[in-house]
C-alpha positions as CSV (number, residue, x, y, z in Angstrom):
1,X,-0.2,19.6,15.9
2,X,0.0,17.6,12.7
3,X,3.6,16.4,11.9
4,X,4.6,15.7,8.3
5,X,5.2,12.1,7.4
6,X,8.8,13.0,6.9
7,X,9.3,14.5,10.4
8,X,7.5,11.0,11.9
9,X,9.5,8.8,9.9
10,X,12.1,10.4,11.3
11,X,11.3,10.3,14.7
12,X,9.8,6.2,14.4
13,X,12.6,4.7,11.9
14,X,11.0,1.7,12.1
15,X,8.0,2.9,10.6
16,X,9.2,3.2,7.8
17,X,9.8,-0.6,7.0
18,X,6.3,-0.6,8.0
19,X,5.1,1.9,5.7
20,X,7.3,0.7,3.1
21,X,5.6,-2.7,3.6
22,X,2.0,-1.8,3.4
23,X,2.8,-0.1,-0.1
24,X,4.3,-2.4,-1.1
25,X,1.4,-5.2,-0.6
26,X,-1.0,-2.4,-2.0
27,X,0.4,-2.0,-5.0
28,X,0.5,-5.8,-5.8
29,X,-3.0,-6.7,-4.7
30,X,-5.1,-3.9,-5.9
31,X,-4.4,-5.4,-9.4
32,X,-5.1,-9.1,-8.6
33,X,-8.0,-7.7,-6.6
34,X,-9.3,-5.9,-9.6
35,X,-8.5,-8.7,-12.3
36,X,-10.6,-11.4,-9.9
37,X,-13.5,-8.6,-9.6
38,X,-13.5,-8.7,-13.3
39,X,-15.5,-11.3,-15.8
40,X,-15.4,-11.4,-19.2
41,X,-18.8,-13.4,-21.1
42,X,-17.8,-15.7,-23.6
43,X,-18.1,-19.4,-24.7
């Protein structure tokens, strides 16, 4: 029942920009997300 994400890529090639995408935008705002979450106490 469950395909791998390998066989669905394949079969949606499209979904891959998609996926690719997504990643992508994950990867840069989990840092910016993380660094804005953060504060530092000082004069």
């Amino acid at each position: 029942m469950h395909e791998s994400v390998a066989e669905y890529v394949a079969e949606h090639p499209k979904m891959a920009g998609v996926l690719f995408t997504a990643l992508l935008l994950l990867t840069q705002a989990a840092p910016a997300a993380a660094g804005a979450l953060s504060s530092t106490a000082g004069p």
